[in-house]
Z-matrix of the N, CA and C atoms (Angstrom, degrees):
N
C 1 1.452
C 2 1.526 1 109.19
N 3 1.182 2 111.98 1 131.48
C 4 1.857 3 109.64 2 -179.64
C 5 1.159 4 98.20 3 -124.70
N 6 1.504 5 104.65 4 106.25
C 7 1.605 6 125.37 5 171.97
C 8 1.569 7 113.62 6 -77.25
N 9 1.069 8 125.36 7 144.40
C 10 1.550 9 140.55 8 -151.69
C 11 1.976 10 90.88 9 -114.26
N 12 1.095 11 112.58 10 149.25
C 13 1.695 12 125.28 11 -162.14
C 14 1.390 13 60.53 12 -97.12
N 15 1.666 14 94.36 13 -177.64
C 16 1.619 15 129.94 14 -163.27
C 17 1.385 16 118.32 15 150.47
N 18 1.143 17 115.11 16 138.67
C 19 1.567 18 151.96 17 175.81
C 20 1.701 19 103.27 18 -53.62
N 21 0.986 20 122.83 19 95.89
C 22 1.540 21 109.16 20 176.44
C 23 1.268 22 127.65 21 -98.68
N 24 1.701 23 130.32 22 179.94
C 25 1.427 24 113.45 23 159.84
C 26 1.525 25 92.92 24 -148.22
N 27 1.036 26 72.75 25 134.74
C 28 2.257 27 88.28 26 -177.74
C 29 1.453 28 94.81 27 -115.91
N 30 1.561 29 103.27 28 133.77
C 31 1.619 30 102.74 29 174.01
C 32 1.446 31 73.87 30 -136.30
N 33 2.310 32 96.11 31 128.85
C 34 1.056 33 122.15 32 147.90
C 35 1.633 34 122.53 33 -102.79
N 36 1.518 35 113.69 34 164.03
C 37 1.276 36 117.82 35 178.45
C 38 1.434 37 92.12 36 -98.11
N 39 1.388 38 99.71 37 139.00
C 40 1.956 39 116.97 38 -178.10
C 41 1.207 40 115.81 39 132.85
N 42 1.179 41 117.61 40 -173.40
C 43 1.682 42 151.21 41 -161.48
C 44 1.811 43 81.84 42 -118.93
N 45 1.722 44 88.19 43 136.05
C 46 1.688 45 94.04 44 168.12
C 47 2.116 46 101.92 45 -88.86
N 48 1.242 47 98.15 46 158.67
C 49 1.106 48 115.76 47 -167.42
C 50 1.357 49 122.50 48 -130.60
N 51 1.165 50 141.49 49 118.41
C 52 1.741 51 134.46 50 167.60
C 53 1.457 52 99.20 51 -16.72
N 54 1.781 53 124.94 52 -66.39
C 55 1.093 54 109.46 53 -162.57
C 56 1.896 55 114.93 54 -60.90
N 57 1.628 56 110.65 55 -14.93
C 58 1.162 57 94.50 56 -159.12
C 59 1.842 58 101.78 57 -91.88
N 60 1.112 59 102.01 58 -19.95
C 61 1.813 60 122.02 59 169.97
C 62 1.642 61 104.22 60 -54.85
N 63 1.045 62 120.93 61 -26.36
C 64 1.781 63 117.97 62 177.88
C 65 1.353 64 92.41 63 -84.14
N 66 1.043 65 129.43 64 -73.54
C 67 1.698 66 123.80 65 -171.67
C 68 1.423 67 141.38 66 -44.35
N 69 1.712 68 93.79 67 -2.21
C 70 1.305 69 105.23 68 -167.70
C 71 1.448 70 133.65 69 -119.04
N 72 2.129 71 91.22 70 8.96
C 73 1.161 72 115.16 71 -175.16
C 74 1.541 73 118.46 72 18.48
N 75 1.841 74 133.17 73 -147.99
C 76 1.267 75 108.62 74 -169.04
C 77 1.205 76 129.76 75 -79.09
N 78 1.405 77 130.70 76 40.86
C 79 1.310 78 131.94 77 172.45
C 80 1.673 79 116.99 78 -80.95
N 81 0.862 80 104.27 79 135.81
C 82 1.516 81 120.67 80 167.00
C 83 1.520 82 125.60 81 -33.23
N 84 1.631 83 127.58 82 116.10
C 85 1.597 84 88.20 83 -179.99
C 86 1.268 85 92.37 84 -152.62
N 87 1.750 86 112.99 85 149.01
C 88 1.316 87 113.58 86 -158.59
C 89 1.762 88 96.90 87 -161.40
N 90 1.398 89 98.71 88 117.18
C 91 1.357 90 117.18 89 156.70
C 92 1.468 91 126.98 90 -42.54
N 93 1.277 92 119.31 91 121.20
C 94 1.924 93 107.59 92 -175.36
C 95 1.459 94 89.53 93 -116.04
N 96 1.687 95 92.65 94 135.79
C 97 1.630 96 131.03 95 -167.98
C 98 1.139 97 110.83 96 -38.46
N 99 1.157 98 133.92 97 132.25
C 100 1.466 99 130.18 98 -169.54
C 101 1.592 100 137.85 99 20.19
N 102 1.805 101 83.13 100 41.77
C 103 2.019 102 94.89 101 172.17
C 104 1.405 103 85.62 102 -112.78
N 105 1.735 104 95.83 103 -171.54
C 106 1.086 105 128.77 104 -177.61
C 107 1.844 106 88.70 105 -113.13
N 108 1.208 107 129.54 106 49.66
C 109 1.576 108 118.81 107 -154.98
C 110 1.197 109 76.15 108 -169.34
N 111 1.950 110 80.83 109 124.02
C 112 1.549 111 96.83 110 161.75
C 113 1.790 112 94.75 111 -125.24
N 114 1.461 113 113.60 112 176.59
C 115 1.568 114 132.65 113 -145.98
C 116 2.170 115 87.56 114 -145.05
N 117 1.434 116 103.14 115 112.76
C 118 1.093 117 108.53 116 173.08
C 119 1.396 118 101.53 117 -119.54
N 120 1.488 119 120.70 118 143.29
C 121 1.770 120 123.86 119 -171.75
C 122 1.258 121 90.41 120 -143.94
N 123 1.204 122 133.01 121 132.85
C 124 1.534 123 150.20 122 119.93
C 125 1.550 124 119.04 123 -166.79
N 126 1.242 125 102.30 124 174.48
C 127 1.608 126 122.50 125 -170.71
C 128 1.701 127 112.09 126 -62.88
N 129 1.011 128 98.97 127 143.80
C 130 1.806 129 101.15 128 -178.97
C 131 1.399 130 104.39 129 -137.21
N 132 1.309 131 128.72 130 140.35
C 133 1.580 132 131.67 131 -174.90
C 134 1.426 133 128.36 132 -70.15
N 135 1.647 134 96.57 133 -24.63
C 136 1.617 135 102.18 134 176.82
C 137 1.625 136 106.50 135 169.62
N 138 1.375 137 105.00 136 148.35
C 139 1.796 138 107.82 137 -177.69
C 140 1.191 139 115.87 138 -20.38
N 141 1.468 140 113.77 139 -31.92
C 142 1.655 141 85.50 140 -169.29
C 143 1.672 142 103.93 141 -101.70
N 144 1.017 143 131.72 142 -12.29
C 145 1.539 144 126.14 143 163.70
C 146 1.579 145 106.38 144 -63.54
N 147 1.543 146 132.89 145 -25.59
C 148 1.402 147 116.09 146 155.15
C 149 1.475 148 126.10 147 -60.75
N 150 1.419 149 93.91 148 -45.84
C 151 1.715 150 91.64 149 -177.56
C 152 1.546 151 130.24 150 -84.03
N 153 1.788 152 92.88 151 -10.31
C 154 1.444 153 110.51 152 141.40
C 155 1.539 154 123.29 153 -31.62
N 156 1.606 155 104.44 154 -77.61
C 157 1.849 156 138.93 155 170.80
C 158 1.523 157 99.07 156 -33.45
N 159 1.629 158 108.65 157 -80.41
C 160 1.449 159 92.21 158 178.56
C 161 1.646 160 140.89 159 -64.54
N 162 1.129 161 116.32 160 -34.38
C 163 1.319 162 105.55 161 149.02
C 164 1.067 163 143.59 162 -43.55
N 165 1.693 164 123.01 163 -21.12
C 166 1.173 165 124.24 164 165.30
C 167 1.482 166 115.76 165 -70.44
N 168 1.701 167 109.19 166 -41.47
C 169 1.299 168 125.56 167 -161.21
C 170 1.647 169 104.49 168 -68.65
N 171 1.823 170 110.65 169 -10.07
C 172 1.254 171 118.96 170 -160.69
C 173 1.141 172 90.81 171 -99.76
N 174 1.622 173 130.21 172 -29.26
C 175 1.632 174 128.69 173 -163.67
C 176 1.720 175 99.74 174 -83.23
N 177 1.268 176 112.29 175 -20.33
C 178 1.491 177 105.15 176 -178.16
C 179 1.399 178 117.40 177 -119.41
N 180 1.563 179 102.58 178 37.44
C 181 0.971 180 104.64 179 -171.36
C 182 2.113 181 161.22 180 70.88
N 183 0.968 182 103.47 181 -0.45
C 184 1.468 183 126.67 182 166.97
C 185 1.482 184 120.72 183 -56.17
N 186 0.757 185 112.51 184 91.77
C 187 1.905 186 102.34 185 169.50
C 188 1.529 187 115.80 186 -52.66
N 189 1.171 188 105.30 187 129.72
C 190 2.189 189 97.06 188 -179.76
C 191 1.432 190 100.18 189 -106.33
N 192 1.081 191 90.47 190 121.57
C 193 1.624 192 88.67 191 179.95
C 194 1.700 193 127.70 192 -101.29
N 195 1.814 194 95.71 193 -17.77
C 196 1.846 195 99.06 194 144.22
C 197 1.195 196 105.36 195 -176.25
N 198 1.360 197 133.13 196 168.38
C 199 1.170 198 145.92 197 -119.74
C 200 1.687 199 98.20 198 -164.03
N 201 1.373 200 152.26 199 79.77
C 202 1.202 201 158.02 200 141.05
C 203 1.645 202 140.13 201 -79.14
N 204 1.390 203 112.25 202 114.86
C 205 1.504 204 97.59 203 175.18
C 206 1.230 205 127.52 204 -87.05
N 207 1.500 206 116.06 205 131.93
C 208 1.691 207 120.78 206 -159.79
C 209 0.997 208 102.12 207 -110.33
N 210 1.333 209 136.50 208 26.82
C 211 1.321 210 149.15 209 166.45
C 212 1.211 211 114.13 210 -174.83
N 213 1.046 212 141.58 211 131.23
C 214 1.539 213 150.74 212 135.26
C 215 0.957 214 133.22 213 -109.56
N 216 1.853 215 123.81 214 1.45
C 217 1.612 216 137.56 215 165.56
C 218 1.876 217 96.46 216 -80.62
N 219 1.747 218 106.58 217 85.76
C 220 1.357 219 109.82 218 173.42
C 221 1.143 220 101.87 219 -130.14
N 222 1.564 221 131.13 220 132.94
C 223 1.532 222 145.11 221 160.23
C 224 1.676 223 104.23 222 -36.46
N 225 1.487 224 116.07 223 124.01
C 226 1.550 225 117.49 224 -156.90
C 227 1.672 226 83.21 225 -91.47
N 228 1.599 227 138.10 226 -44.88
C 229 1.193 228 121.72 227 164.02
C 230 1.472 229 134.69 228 1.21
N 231 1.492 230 95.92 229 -53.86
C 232 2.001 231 117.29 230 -172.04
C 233 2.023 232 89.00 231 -45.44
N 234 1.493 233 113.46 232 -51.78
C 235 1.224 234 116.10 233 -163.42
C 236 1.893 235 124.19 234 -60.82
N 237 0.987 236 75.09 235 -37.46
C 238 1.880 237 84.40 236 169.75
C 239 1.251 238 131.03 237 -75.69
């Protein structure tokens, strides 16, 4: 199977956290205004570095409440 990189957005339910700032290496992450929901965005290399992501997000607890790619027109180069 040859999984295609892509731009993601993970929305967890919670408060961001030191612990959750280590796990999230350079992705984007941003609290939305008076939720309990935070909005994580960046690029991932291939299915299993997502399901990498969420599994972590699952070992420390985070509820994911969805998971969308907002891009997948990415130069496959970046990967090599």
């Amino acid at each position: 199977m040859n999984a295609k990189n892509a731009v993601y957005q993970i929305r967890l339910a919670g408060k961001i956290t030191p612990i959750l700032i280590n796990y999230i290496d350079d992705m984007q992450i941003r609290q939305e205004i008076g939720q309990d929901t935070i909005s994580l965005v960046g690029w991932l290399p291939d299915q299993s570095a997502l399901l990498g992501l969420l599994n972590a997000l699952n070992d420390i607890h985070y509820e994911i409440l969805s998971v969308n790619a907002v891009n997948t027109n990415i130069d496959t180069h970046l990967q090599e």
